[in-house]
C-alpha positions as CSV (number, residue, x, y, z in Angstrom):
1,X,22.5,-24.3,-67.9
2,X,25.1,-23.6,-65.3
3,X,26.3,-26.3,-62.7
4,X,25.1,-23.9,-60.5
5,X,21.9,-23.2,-61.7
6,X,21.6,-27.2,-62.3
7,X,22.1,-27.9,-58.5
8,X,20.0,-25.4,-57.4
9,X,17.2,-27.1,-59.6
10,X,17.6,-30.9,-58.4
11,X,17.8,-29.4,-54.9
12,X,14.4,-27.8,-55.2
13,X,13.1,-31.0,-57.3
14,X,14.0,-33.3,-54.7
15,X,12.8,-31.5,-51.7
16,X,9.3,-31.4,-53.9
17,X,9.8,-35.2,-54.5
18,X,10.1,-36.0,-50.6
19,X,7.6,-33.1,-49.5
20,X,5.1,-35.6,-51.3
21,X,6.1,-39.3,-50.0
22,X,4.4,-39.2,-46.8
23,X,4.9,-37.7,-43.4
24,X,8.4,-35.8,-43.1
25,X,7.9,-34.6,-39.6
26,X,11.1,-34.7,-37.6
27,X,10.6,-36.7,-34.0
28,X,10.6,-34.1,-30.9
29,X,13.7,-34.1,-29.3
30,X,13.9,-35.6,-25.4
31,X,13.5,-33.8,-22.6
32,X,15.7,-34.5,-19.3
33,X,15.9,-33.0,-16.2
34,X,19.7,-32.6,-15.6
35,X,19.9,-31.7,-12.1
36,X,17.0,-32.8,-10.0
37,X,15.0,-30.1,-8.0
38,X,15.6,-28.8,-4.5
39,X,14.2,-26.5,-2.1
40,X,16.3,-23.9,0.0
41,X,14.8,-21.5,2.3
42,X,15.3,-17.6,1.4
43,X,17.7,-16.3,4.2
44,X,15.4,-12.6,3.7
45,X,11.6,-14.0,3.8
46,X,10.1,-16.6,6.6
47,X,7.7,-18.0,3.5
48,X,9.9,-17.8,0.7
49,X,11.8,-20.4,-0.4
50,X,14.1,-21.4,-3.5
51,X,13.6,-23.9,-5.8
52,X,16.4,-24.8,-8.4
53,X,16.5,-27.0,-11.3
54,X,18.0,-27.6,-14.9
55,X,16.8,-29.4,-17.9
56,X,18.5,-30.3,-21.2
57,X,16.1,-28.0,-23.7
58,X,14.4,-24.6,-22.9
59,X,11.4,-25.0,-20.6
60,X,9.0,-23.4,-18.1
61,X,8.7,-25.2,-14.7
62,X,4.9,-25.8,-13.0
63,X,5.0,-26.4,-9.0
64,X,2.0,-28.1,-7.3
65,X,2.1,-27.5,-3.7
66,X,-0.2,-29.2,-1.1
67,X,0.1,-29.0,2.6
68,X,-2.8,-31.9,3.0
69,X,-4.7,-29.3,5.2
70,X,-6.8,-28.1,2.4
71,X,-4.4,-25.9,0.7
72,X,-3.3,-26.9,-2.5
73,X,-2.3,-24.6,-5.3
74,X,-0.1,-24.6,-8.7
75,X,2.3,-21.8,-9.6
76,X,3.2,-21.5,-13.2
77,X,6.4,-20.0,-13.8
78,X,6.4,-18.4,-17.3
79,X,10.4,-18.0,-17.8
80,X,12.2,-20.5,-20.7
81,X,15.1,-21.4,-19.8
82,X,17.7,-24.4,-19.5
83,X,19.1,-23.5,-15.4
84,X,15.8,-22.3,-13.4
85,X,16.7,-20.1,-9.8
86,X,12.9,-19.3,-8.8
87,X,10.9,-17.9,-6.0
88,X,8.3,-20.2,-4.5
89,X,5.5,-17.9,-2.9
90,X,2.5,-18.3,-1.5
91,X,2.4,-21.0,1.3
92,X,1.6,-20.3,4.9
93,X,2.7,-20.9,8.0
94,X,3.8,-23.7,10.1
95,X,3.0,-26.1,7.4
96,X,4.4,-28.9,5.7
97,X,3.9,-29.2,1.5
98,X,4.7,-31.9,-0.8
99,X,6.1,-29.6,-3.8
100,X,5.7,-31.6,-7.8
101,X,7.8,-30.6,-10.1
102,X,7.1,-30.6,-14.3
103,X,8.9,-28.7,-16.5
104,X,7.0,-27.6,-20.1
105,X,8.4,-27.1,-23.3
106,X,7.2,-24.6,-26.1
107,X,6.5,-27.5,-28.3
108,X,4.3,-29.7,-25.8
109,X,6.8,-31.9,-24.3
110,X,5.9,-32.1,-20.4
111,X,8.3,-34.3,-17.8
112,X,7.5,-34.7,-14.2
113,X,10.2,-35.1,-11.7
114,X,10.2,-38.0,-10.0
115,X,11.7,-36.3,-6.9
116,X,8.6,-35.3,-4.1
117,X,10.2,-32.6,-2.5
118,X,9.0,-31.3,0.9
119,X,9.0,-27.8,2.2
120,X,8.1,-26.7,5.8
121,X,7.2,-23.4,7.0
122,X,8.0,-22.0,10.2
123,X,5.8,-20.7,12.9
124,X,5.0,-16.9,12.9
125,X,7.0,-15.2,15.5
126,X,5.5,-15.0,18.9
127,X,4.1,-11.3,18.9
128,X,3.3,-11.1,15.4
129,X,-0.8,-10.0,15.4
130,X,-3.5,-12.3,15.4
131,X,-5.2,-11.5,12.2
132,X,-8.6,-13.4,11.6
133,X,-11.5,-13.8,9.4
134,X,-14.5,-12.4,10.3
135,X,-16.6,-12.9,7.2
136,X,-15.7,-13.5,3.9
137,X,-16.8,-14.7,0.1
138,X,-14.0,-14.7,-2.2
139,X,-16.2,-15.3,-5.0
140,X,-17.5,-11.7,-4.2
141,X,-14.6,-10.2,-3.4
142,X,-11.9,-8.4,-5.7
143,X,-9.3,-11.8,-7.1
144,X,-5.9,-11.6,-5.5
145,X,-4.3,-10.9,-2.0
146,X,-4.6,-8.2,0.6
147,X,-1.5,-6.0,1.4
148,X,-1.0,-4.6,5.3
149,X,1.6,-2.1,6.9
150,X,0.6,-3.3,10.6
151,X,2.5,-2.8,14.0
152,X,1.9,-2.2,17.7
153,X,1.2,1.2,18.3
154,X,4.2,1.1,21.4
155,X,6.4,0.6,17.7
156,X,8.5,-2.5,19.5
157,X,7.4,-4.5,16.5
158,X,5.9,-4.4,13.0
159,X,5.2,-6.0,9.7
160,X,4.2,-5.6,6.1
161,X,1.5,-8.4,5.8
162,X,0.3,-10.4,3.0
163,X,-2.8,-12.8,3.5
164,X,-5.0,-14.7,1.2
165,X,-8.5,-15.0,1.1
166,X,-9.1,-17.0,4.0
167,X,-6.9,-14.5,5.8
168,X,-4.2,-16.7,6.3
169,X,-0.6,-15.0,6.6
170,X,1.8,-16.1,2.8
171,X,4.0,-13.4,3.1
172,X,5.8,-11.1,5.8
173,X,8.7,-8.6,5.8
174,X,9.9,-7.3,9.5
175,X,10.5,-3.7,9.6
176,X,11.6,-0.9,12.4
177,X,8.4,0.8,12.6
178,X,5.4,1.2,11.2
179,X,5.4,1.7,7.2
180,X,3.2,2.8,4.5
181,X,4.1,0.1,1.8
182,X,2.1,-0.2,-1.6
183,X,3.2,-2.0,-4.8
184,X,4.7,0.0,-7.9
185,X,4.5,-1.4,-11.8
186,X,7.8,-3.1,-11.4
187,X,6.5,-5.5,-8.6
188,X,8.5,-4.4,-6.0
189,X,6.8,-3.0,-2.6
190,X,7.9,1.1,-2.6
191,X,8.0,1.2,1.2
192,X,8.3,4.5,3.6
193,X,10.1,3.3,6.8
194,X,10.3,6.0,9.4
195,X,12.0,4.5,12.1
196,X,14.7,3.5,9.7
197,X,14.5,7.0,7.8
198,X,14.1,4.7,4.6
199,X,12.4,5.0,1.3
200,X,13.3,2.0,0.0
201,X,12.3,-1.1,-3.0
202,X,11.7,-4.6,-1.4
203,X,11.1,-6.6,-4.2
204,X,9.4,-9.8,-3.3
205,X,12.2,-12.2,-1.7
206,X,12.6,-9.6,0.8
207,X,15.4,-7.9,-0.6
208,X,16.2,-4.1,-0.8
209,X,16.8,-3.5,-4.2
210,X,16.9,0.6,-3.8
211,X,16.4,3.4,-1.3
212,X,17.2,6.7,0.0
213,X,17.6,7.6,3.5
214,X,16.6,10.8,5.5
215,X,20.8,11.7,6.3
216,X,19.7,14.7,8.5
217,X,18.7,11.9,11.1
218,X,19.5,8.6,10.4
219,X,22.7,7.1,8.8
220,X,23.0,4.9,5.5
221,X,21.5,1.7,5.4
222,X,23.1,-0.7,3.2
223,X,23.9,1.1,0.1
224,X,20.7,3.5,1.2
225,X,21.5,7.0,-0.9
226,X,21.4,9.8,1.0
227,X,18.3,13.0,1.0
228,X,19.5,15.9,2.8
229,X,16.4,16.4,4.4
230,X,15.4,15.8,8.4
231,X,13.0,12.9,7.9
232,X,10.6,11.7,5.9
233,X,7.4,11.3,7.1
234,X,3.8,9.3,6.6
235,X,3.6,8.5,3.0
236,X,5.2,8.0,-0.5
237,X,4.3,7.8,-3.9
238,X,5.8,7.2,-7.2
239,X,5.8,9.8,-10.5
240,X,4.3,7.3,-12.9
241,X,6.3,9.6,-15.9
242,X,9.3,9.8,-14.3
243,X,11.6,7.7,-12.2
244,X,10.9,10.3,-9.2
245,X,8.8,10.3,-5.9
246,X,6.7,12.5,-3.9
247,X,7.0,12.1,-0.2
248,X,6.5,14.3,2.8
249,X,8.9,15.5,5.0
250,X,9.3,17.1,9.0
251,X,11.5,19.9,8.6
252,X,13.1,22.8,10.6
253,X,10.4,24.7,12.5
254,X,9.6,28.3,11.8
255,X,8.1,31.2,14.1
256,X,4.8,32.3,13.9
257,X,3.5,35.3,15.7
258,X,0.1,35.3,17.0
259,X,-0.6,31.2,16.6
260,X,-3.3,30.2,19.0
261,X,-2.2,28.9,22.0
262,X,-5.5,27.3,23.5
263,X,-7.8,25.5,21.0
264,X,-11.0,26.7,23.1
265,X,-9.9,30.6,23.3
266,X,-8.7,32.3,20.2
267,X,-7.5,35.6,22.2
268,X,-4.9,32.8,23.4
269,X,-2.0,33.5,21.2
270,X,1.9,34.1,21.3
271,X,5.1,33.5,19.0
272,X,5.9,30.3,18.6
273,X,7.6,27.7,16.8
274,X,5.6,25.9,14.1
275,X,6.6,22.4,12.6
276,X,6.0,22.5,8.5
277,X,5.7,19.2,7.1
278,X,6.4,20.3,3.0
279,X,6.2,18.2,0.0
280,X,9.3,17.2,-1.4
281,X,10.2,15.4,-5.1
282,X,13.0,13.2,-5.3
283,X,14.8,10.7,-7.4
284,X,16.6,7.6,-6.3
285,X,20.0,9.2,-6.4
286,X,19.5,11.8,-3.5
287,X,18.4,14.7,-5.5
288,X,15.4,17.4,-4.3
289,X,14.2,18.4,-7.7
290,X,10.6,20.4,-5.7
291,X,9.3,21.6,-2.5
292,X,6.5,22.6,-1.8
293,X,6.0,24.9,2.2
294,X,2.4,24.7,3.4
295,X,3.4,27.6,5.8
296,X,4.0,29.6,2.7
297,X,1.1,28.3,0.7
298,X,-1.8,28.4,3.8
299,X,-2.2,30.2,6.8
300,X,-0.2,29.9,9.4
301,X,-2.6,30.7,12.1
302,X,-5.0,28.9,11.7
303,X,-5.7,25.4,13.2
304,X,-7.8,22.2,13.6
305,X,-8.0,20.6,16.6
306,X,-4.8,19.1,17.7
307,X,-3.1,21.5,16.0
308,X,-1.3,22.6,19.0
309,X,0.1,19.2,20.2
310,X,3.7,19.3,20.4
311,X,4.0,22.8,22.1
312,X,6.0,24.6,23.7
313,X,9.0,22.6,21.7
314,X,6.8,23.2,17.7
315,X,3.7,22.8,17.0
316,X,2.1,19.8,15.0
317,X,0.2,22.2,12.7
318,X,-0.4,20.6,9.5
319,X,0.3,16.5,9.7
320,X,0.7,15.9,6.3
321,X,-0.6,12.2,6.1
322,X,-0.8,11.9,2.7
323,X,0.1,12.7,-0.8
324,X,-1.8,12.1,-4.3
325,X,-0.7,12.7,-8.1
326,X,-2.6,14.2,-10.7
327,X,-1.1,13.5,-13.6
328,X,-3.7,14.8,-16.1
329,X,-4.1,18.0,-14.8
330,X,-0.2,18.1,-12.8
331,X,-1.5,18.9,-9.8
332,X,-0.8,17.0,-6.2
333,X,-3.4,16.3,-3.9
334,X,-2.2,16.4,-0.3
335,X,-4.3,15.5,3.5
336,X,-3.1,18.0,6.4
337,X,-4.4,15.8,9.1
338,X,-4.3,18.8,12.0
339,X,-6.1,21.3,9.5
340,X,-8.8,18.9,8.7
341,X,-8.5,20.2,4.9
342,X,-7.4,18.4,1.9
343,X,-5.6,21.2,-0.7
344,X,-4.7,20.8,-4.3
345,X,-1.8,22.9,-6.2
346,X,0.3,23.4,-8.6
347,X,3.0,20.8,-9.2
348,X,4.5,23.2,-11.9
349,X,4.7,26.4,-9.6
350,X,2.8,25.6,-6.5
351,X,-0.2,28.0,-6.7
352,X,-3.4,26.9,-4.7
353,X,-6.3,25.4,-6.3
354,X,-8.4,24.2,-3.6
355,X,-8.9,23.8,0.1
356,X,-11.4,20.9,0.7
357,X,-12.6,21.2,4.2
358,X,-14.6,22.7,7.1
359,X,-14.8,26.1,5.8
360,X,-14.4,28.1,9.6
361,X,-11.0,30.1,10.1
362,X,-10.2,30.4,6.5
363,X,-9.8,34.4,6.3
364,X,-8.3,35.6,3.4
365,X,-8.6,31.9,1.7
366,X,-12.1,32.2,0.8
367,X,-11.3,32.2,-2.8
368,X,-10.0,28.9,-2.5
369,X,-13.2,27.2,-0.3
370,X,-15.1,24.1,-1.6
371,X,-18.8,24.9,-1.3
372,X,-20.8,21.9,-0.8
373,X,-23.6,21.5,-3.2
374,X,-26.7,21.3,-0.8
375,X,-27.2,17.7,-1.2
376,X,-26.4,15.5,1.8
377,X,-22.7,16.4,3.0
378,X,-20.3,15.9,5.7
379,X,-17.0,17.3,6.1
380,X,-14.2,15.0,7.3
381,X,-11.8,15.6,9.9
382,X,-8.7,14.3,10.4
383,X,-8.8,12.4,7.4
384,X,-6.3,9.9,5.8
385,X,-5.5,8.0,2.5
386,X,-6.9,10.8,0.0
387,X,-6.5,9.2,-3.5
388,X,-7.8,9.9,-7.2
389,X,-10.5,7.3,-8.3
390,X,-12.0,8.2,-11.8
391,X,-12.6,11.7,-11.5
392,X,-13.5,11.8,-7.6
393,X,-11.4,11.6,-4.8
394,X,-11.8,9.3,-1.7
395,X,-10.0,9.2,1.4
396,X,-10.3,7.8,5.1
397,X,-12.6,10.2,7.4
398,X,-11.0,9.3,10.7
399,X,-13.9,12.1,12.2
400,X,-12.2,13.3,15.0
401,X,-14.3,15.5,17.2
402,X,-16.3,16.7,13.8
403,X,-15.4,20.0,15.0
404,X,-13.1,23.1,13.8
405,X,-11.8,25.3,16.7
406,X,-13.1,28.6,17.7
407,X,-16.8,28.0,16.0
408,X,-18.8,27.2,19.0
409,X,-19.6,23.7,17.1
410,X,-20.5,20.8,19.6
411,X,-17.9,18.0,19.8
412,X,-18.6,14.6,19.0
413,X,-16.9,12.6,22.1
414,X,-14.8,9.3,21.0
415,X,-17.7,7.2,22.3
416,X,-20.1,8.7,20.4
417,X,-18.1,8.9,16.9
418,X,-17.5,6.7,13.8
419,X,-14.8,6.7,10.9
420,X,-16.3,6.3,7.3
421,X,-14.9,5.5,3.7
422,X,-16.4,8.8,2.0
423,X,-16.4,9.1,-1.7
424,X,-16.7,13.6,-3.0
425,X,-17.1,15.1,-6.7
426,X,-15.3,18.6,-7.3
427,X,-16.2,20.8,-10.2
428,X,-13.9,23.4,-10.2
429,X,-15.4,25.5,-12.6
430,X,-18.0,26.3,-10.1
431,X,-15.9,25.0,-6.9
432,X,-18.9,23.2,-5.9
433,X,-18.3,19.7,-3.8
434,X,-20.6,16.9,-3.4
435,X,-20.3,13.6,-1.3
436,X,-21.7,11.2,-3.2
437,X,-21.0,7.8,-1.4
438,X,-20.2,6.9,2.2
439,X,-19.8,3.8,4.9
440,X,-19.5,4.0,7.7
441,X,-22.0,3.0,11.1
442,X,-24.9,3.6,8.9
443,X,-23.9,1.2,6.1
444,X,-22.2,-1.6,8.4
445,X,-24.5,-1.2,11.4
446,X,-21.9,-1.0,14.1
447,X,-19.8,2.2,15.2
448,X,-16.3,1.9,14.4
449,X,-14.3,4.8,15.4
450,X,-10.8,4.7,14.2
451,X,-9.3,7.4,16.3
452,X,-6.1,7.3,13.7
453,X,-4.8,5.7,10.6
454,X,-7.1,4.2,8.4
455,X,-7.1,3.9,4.4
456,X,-9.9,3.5,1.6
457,X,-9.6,2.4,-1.9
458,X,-11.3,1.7,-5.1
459,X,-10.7,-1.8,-6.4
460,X,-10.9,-2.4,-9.8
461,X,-14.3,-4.4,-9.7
462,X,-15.4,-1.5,-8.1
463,X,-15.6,-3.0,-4.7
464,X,-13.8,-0.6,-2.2
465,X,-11.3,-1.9,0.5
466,X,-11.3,0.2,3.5
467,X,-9.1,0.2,6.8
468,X,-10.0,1.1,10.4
469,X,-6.6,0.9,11.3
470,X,-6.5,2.6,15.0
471,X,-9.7,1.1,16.6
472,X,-8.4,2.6,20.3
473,X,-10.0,1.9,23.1
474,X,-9.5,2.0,27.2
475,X,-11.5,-0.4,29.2
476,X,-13.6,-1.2,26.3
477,X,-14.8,2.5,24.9
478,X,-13.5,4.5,22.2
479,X,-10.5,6.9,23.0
480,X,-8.6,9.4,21.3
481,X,-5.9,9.2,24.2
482,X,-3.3,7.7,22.2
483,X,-0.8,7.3,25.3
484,X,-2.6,4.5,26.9
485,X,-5.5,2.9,24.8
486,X,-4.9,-0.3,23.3
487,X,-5.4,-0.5,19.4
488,X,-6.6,-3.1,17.3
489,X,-7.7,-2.8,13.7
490,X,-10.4,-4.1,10.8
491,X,-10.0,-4.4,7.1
492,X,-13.7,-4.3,5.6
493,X,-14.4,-4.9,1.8
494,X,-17.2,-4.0,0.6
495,X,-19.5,-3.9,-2.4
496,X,-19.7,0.0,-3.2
497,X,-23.3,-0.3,-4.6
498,X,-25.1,-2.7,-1.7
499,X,-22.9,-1.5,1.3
500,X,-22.6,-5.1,1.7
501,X,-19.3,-6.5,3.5
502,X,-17.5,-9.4,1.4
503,X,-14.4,-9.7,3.2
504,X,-13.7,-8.6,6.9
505,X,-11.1,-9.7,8.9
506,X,-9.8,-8.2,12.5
507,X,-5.9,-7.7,13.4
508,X,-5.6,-7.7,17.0
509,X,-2.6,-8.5,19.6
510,X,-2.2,-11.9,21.4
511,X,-1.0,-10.3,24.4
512,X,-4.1,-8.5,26.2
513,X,-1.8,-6.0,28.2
514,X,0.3,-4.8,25.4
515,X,-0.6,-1.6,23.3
516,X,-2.4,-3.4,20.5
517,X,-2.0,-3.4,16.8
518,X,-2.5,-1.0,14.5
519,X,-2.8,-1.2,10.3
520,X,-1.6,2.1,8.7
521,X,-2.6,0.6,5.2
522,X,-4.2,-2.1,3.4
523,X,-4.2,-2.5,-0.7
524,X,-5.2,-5.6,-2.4
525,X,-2.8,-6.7,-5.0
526,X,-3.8,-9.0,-8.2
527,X,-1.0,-11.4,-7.8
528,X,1.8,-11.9,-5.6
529,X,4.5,-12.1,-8.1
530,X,5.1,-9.8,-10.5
531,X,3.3,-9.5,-13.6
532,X,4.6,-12.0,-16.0
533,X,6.7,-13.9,-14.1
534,X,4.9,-16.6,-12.3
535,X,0.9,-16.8,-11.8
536,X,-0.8,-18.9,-8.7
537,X,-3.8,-21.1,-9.5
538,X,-6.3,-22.9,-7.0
539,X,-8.0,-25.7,-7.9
């Protein structure tokens, strides 16, 4: 036997020998907090605020928060690490909390901090909107928070919102103008910013983490990259395959012979100049990799109401409001407001696949038309928000006048008109369409009429969230003049199935004489970190 071979043997022998005498187990090692926790406000978000602290072995940190109002909560932060640098979310305003401190290791060993630390929250600025809770029954409703792009329709202020389920504000972001704002797998909010030209990543301390500006009108922002393109307009959405973005865009006008001049005479007609509002993709280093022309794709000439507004300098013909990817099928899904029509092409070559809409002035497109299926239907008009859910689409019927130019169709007066959530089924093989759910004034029992703006969306319990974001009115009725009415707005859940509301909260202005708020968007988000980094629990 070799001395090798010999001291590999007793090694093995021994090891048995004390494996067998008893308990071996090794005593955990001692946790200390090395530098005691502290609070710091974030310079970027009113609610945020910084919490640092450092402990001897690798551990994940718990806060307990508790304002001694009634609002308590824990957030779990799931990072291990020695030096912690973490966002605390979640608290609302004008508030005082006692914050509690314990960090956790992997192996069970738990240490409080002895230091009570004490965050307050400021005030909400004074002509932020008064946002309140109508109704509400959160164990009905979809878990999580509820997302808003609001601002007063005059555009001297607005906000991307986030309140709880009690409607209280936790988290606000100040922006130039209205935005259309919704959160993207990474967990940052992919914001549109027209006022600022800006397409840009907030992630959620309020900072800018990328964007692109529209450089035909608006400079840099930051280290804002730069879309040679003359501003980006209404909404954005992300290429879940690719790091690109669909968007829409106001471009250079073109001239159209024979447009109609007067939407109650179509002998009324001249050469004009026509605003196109294409599709454009992008990536986030500046680059137009498509475009798609809807004066190429449709017809020029023809028009929905309010297709004429903006004359004699261009007409407002299409209004694209919104854009949708199909990413099964490669198609995009886009809303022309001003044509009361929602089309569907070709993302690969742009070819037409579908015009859903009032079928009247469609010459030479009837190839194209949706027919409805005879079942109890209603076209929308000047609809909003179109999105994919399972294999339907739904979208915001705004409902303006209910009426297409030219067709000798009665129109339904403000004060007489309701918006609706409506859901449609499309077979294409047949190009048959049917509507098969709606609310609106028949399912909630009182008219609202959201004369613009408005969203609808399928949550994932199936409940559907649903904005009337331009409720306008002028002494108390429903208007469509958008120049003087004052604006408020309502953000309705509702249980698809019973029709019955869940959640319902009004955003309204402080100030009675100014223009009123308005909510382009709502979405309801699961959590308000993101995923895997910290999770909120109430007890």
């Amino acid at each position: 036997m070799t001395d090798k071979f010999a001291k590999i043997l007793t090694t093995v022998l021994l090891s048995s020998v004390l494996a067998s005498c008893g308990d071996t187990e090794q005593p955990l090692p001692e946790l200390l907090i090395n530098v005691e926790p502290a609070v710091s406000p974030i310079a970027t978000l009113a609610h945020a605020w910084e919490l640092t602290i450092s402990t001897n072995l690798f551990t994940a940190i718990t806060a307990e928060l508790d304002d001694g109002q009634g609002h308590a909560y824990t957030i779990e932060f799931g990072q291990q690490q020695r030096d912690h640098v973490l966002t605390v979310l979640g608290m609302r305003q004008d508030r005082t909390y006692t914050v509690i401190v314990t960090a956790h290791t992997l192996d069970g060993i738990t240490l409080e901090s002895t230091t009570q630390l004490q965050v307050t929250t400021p005030p909400l600025p004074a002509n932020f909107p008064v946002i309140s809770l109508l109704s509400g029954d959160p164990a009905l409703m979809q878990p999580g928070f509820t997302l808003m792009d609001t601002g007063r329709k005059d555009g001297s202020a607005a906000f991307i919102v986030i309140v709880d389920d009690a409607a209280e504000v936790v988290w606000y972001f100040q922006t130039s103008s209205l935005s259309e704002t919704e959160r993207v797998a990474s967990g940052s909010f992919l914001s549109l910013d027209e006022g600022s030209g800006l397409i840009r990543f907030i992630n959620e301390r309020g900072v800018v983490v990328n964007s692109v500006h529209s450089a035909q009108s608006h400079p840099a922002t930051g280290n804002s990259v730069p879309v040679d393109v003359a501003e980006f307009h209404d909404d954005v959405v992300k290429h879940n395959l690719f790091a690109q973005y669909f968007t829409s865009i106001r471009d250079a006008s073109r001239t159209v012979d024979n447009f109609p001049l007067d939407e109650n005479d179509p002998l009324v007609t001249g050469t004009v100049n026509v605003l196109d509002e294409p599709i454009i993709e992008i990536d986030l280093n500046g680059n137009i990799l498509n475009r798609w022309d809807f004066l190429d794709m449709l017809k020029p000439t023809r028009i929905g109401y309010d297709g004429t507004s903006g004359l004699p300098a261009a007409a407002d013909w299409a209004h694209v409001n919104s854009v949708a990817y199909d990413v099964i099928a490669d198609n995009l899904i886009v809303s022309l407001k001003h044509q009361d029509a929602v089309v569907n092409f070709s993302r690969a070559d742009g070819t037409l696949n579908w015009i859903l809409g009032n079928p009247a002035n469609w010459q030479g497109f009837e190839q194209f038309l949706l027919t409805p299926d005879g079942g109890v239907f209603t076209w929308p008009y000047h609809q909003h928000a179109v999105e994919i859910t399972g294999d339907n689409l739904i979208m915001f019927d705004n409902g303006n006048r209910r009426a297409s130019p030219f067709t000798g169709e009665p129109i339904v007066s403000a004060d007489a008109n309701s918006s609706r959530a409506v859901e449609y089924a499309i077979d294409t093989d047949t190009m048959l369409i049917s509507q098969v759910w709606e609310w609106g004034l028949a399912q909630s029992g009182e008219s609202l009429y959201s004369s613009f703006a408005g969203d609808a969306d399928r949550l994932p319990s199936g409940n559907t969230l649903i904005t009337f974001g331009g409720l306008c009115e002028e002494n108390g009725v429903p208007s469509e003049n958008l120049a003087i009415c004052r604006s408020s707005a309502r953000v309705i859940e509702v249980d698809t199935a019973s029709g019955a509301k869940v959640f319902d909260i009004s955003i309204d202005d402080a100030d009675p004489l100014s223009s009123g708020y308005v909510v382009n968007r709502s979405e309801r988000l699961g959590a308000l970190y993101p995923l895997g980094t910290a999770t909120i629990t109430v007890p």
